[in-house]
C-alpha positions in Angstrom: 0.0 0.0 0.0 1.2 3.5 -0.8 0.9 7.0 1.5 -1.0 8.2 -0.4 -3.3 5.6 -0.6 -3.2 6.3 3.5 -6.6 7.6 5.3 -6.6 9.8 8.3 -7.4 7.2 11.2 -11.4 8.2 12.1 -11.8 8.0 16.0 -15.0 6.6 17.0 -15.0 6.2 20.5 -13.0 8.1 23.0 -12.3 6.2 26.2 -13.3 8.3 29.0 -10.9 9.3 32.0 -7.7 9.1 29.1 -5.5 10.8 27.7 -7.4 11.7 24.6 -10.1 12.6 26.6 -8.1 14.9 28.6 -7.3 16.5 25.2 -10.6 16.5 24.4 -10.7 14.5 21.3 -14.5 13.5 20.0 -15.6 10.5 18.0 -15.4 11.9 14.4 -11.9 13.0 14.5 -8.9 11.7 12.8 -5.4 11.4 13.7 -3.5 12.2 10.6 0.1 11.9 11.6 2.3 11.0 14.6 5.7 12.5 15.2 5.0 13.4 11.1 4.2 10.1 9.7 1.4 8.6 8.5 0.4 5.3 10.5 -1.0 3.0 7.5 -2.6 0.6 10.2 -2.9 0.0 13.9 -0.2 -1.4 14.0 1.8 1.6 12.8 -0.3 3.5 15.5 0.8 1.9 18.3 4.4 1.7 17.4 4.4 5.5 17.0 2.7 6.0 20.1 5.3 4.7 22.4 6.8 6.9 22.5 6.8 9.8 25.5 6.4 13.0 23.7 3.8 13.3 20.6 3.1 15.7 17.9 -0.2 14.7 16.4 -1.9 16.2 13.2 -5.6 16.1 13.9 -8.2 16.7 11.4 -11.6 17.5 13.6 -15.1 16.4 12.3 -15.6 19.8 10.7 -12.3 19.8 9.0 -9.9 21.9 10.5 -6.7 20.9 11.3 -5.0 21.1 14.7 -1.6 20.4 15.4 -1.4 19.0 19.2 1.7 18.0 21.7 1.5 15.4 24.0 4.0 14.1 26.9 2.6 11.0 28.6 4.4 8.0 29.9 6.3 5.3 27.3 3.8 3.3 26.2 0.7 5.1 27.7 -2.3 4.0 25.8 -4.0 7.6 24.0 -6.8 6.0 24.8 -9.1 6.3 21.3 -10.9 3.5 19.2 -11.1 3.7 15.3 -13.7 2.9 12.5 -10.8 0.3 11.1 -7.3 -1.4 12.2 -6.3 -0.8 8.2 -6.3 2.8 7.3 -4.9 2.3 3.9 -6.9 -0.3 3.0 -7.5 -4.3 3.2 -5.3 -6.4 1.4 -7.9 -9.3 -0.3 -6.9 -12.4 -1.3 -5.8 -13.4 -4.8 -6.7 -16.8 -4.5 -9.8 -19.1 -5.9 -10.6 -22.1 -3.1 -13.5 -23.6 -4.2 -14.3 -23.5 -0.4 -13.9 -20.4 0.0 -17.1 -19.1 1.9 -16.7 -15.7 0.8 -17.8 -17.9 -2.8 -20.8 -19.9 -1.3 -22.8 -17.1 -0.4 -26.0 -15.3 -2.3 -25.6 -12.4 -4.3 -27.4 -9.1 -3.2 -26.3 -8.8 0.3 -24.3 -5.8 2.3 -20.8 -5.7 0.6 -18.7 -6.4 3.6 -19.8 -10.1 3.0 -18.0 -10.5 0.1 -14.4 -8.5 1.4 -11.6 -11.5 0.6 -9.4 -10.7 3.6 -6.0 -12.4 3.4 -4.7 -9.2 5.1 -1.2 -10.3 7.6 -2.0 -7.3 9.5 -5.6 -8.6 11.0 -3.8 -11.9 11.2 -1.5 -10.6 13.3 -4.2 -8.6 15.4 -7.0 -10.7 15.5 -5.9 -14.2 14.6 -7.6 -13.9 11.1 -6.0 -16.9 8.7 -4.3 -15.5 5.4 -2.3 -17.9 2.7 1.1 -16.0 2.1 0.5 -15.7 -1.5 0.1 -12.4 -2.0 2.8 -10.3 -0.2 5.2 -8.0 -1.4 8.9 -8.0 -0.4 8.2 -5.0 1.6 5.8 -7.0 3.5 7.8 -9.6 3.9 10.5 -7.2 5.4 8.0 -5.2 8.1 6.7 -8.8 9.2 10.5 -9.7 9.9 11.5 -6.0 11.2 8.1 -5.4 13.5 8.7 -9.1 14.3 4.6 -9.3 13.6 4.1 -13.1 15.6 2.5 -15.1 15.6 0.8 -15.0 12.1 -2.3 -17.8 11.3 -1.9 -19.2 7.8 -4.2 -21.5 5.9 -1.7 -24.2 5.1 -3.9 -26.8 4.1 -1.0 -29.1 2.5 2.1 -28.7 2.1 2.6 -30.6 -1.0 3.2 -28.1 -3.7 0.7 -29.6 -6.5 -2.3 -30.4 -3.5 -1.6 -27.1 -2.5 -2.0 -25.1 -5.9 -4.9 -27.2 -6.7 -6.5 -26.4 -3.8 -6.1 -22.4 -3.6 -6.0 -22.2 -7.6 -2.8 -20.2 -7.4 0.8 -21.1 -8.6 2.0 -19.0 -5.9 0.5 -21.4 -3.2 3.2 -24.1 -3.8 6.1 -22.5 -1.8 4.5 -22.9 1.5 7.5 -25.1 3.3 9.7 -22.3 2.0 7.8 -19.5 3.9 7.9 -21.7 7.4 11.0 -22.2 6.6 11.3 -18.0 6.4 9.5 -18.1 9.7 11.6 -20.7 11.5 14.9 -18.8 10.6 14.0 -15.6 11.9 12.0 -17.0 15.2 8.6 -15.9 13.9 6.0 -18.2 14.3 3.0 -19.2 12.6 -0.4 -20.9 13.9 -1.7 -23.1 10.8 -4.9 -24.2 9.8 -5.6 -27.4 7.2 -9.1 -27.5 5.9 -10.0 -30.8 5.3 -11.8 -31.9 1.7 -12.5 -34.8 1.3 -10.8 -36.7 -2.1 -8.2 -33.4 -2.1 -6.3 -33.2 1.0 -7.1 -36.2 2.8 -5.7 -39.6 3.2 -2.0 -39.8 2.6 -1.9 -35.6 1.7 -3.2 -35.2 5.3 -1.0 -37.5 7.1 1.9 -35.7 4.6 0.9 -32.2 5.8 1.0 -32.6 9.3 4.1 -34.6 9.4 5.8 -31.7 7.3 4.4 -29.2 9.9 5.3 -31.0 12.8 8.5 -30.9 11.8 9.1 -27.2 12.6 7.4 -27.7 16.1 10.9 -27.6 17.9 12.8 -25.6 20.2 12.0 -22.9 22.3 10.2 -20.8 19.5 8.9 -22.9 17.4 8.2 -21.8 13.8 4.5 -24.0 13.9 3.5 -23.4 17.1 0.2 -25.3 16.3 -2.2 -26.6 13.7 -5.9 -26.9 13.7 -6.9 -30.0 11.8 -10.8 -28.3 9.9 -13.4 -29.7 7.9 -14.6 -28.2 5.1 -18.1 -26.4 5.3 -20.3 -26.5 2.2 -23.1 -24.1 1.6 -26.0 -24.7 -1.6 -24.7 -21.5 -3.0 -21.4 -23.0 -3.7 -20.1 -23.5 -7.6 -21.6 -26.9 -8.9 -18.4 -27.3 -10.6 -15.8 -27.0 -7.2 -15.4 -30.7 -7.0 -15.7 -31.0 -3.5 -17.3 -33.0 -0.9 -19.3 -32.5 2.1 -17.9 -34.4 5.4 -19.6 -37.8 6.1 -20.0 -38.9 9.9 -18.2 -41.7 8.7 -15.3 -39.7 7.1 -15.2 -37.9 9.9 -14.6 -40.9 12.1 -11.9 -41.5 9.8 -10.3 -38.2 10.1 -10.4 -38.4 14.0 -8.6 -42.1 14.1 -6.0 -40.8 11.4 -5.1 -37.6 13.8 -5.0 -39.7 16.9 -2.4 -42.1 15.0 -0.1 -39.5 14.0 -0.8 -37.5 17.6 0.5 -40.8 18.8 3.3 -41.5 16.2 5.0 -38.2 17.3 4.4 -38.3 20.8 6.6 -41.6 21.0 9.6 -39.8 19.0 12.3 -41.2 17.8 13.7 -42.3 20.9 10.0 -44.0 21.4 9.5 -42.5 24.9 5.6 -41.7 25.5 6.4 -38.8 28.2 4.3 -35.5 26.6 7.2 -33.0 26.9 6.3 -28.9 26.4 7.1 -28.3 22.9 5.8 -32.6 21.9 5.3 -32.6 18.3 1.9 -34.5 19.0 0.7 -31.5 21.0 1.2 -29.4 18.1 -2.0 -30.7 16.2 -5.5 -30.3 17.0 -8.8 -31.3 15.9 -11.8 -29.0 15.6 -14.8 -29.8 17.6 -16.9 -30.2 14.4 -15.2 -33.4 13.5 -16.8 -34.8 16.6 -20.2 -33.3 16.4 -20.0 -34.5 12.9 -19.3 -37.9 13.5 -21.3 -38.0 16.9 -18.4 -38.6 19.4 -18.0 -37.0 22.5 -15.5 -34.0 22.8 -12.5 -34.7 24.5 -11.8 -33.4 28.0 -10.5 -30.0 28.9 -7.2 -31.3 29.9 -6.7 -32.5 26.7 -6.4 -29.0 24.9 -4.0 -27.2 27.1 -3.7 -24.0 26.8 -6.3 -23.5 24.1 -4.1 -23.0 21.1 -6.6 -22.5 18.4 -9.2 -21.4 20.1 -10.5 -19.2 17.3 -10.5 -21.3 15.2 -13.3 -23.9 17.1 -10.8 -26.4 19.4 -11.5 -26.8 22.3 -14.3 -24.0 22.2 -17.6 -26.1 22.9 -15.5 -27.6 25.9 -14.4 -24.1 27.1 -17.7 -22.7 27.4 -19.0 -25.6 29.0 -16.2 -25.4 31.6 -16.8 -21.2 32.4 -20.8 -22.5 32.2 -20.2 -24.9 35.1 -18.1 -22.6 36.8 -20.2 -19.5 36.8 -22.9 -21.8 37.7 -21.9 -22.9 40.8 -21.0 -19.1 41.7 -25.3 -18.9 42.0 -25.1 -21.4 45.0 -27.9 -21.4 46.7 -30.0 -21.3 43.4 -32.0 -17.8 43.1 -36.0 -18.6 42.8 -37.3 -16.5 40.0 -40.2 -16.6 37.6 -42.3 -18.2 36.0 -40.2 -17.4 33.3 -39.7 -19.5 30.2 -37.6 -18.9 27.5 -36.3 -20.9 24.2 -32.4 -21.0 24.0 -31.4 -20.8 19.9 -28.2 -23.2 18.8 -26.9 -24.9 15.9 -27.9 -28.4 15.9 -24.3 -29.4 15.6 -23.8 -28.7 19.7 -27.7 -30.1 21.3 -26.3 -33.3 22.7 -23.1 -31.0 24.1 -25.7 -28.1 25.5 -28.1 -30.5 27.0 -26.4 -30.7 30.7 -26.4 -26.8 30.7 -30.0 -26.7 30.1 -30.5 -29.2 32.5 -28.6 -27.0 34.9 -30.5 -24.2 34.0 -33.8 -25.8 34.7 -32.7 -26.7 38.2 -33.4 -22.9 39.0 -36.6 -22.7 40.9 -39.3 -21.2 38.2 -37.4 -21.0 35.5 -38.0 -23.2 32.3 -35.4 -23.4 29.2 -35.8 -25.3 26.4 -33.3 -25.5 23.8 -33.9 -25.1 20.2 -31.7 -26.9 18.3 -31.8 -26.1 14.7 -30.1 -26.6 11.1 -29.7 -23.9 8.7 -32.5 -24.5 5.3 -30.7 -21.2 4.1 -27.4 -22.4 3.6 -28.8 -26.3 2.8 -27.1 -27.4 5.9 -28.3 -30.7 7.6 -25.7 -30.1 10.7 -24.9 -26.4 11.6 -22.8 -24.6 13.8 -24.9 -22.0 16.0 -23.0 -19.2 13.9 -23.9 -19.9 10.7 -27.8 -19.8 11.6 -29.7 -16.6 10.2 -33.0 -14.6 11.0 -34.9 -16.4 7.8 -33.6 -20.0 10.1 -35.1 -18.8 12.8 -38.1 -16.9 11.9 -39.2 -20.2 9.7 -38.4 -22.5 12.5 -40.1 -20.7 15.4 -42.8 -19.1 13.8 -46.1 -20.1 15.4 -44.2 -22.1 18.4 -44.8 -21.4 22.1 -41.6 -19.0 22.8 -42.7 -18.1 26.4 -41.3 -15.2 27.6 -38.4 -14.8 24.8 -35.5 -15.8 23.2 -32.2 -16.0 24.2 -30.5 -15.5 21.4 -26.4 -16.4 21.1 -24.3 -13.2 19.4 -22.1 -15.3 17.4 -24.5 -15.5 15.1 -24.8 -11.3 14.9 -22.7 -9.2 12.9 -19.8 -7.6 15.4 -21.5 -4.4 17.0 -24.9 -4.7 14.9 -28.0 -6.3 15.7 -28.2 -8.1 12.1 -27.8 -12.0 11.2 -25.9 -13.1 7.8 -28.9 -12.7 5.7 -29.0 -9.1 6.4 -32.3 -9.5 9.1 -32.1 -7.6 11.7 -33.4 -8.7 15.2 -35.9 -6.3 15.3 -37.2 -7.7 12.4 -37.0 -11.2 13.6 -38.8 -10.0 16.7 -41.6 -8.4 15.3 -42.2 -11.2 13.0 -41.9 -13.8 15.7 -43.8 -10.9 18.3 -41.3 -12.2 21.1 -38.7 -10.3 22.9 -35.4 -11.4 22.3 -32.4 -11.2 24.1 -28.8 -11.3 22.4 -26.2 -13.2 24.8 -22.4 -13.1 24.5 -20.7 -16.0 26.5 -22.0 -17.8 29.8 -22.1 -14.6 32.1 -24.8 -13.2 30.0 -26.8 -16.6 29.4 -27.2 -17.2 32.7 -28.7 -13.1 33.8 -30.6 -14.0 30.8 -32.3 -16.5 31.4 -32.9 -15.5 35.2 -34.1 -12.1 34.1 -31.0 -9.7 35.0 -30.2 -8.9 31.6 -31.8 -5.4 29.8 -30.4 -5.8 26.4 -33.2 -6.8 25.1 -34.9 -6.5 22.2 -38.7 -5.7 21.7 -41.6 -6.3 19.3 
């Protein structure tokens, strides 16, 4: 990206009690330079800030410029949120997966949808995947000077001809080199591999993860981990992308393959089975899905650590049910409430995991949940994860069903800081169809004031 290409970064929220605030910065206002350069990105932002004394350039929402001086302490937080973490711009991607889900959606919907991001900037700040293929030199260099680590990359395989097949891009083959890249400088790199079926599977899965676990040594490993994926398929998808949707049965097959290779590495070449910090078996990880798909139980929270790929759905079904429990027993002696009922909306893929929560919840005196556990017509899904469901999912599935006293309805499935589902309903609109109240709930905390009637959030008919 050029300077000039650069936009003033727009402030939208000013934290109060801060600096900024001190200065009396508004939302609307836009930090054009610090110390007299342009930060392209948040990134840029914060490295300029460190610093102890500031000049800032400050265009107000009017349009006057102000030129403002600033001593604070090194590495003081301004205190300021912006309208984007790219201020010159997203970098998309230049690649064609057939499984791309930016590719199996509908036409005709906002255009934020259809944004390609394969940006190493928001993989660097929010764990976002991107494939390598499309950066510069110069990119290359800042990643290595900034030391930006870790970075996620969709590996996927890291046979050069599997590889290029599977993102349709010549430039995909060189993956080993770029770990390689990684590994010499001490950068590190969190990898994904998206499982199709008749692609990357078989003997190119077993090759991929051996390759990767190869560069799961030292102190700072260059893999630090790698989140084994199915692929998710959509009835918008290109009839001619060649792939296939994930069987329980393949799915089965995928989970004994991991747990032989997990085991394989584990014993080493000296063949000791001690799991030492670093073991190339506890580099690789298998999402939840592959077990709601194939209708096994999850595997205990010991058994994913630290939560490495988190993000990316391992270990996250067995996380939430571990804070559930937790913050649950935190109500001891159970509060009496009600009578209040309410229907709790999930993906289908996670009823037989929710179903000792909601029997936990029930055990409140007056209070009735009852889950609603539901696939996704829209995206001609038989087994969905709750944040793929949409308002039209719900609204046809609910409509003219006993919903009590409302919804309690999980965020994930919302767009980030607006009220409105993948198919551009909003909840409003979903509650005045339905003529519920419904209640949008971010992690346990908020499920359980929810559903015992602390929460205000909510949204009316």
């Amino acid at each position: 990206m050029s300077e000039s290409s650069t936009k003033p970064a727009r402030i939208t929220k000013v934290i109060p009690d801060s600096i900024a605030a001190e200065m009396g910065f508004d939302a609307g206002d836009s930090i054009v330079a610090v110390n007299g350069q342009k930060p392209r990105d948040l990134i840029d932002y914060q490295f300029l800030c460190a610093d102890e004394f500031l000049e800032l350039e400050v265009l107000d929402a009017k349009g006057k410029t102000h030129k403002l001086e600033i001593e604070k302490e090194y590495d003081e937080d301004l205190g300021v949120e912006f309208e984007t973490a790219l201020f010159d711009g997203l970098i998309q991607c230049n690649n064609r997966c057939p499984f791309c889900f930016i590719d199996q959606q509908p036409p005709g919907k906002r255009e934020t949808l259809y944004l390609k991001d394969d940006d190493y900037r928001l993989s660097f700040l929010y764990g976002s995947y991107l494939t390598l293929t499309n950066l510069t030199e110069k990119e290359w260099n800042r990643i290595e000077q900034m030391r930006l680590s870790p970075l996620y990359v969709s590996v996927h395989a890291t046979e050069p001809d599997v590889r290029i097949r599977l993102l349709k891009n010549f430039r995909a083959g060189k993956i080993l080199e770029q770990i390689k890249w990684f590994q010499e400088r001490r950068l590190q790199i969190h990898a994904q591999v998206v499982v199709c079926p008749g692609i990357n599977d078989g003997e190119h899965l077993e090759r991929t993860l051996l390759d990767l676990a190869k560069f799961h040594t030292g102190n700072i490993p260059a893999v630090a981990s790698v989140a084994v994926v199915p692929v998710g398929l959509t009835r918008f998808r290109p009839a001619e992308d060649e792939l296939i949707a994930v069987t329980a049965e393949k799915a089965r097959e995928v989970i004994a393959q991991v747990h032989q290779i997990q085991g394989v590495l584990s014993q080493g070449k000296g063949g000791g089975k001690a799991k030492k910090k670093n073991s190339k078996s506890g580099c690789i990880w298998l999402a939840d899905e592959w077990f709601l798909i194939a209708g096994l139980d999850l595997p205990s929270a010991a058994d994913y650590e630290d939560y490495p790929q988190i993000g990316n759905g391992v270990g996250s079904i067995r996380q939430f049910i571990g804070q559930f429990e937790a913050a649950f027993a935190k109500l001891q002696p159970l509060p009496v409430i009600g009578p209040r009922q309410l229907v709790w909306v999930v993906g289908n893929a996670v009823e037989k995991a929710f179903e000792p929560i909601v029997q936990q919840l029930n055990q409140i005196p007056g209070l009735s949940v009852n889950m609603a556990a539901l696939s996704s017509r829209y995206w001609g899904q038989s087994i969905t994860v709750t944040g793929l469901l949409t308002g039209q999912d719900l609204l046809e599935a609910l409509q003219g069903r006993d919903l009590g006293d409302g919804i309690l309805l999980p965020s994930v499935m919302l767009k980030q800081g607006e009220p409105r589902f993948l198919d551009d309903m909003t909840v409003e609109q979903l509650a005045s169809s339905l003529k519920t109240r419904i209640l949008p709930v971010s992690g346990v905390e908020e499920l359980i004031s929810g559903a015992i009637g602390l929460a205000t959030a909510e949204v009316q008919f």
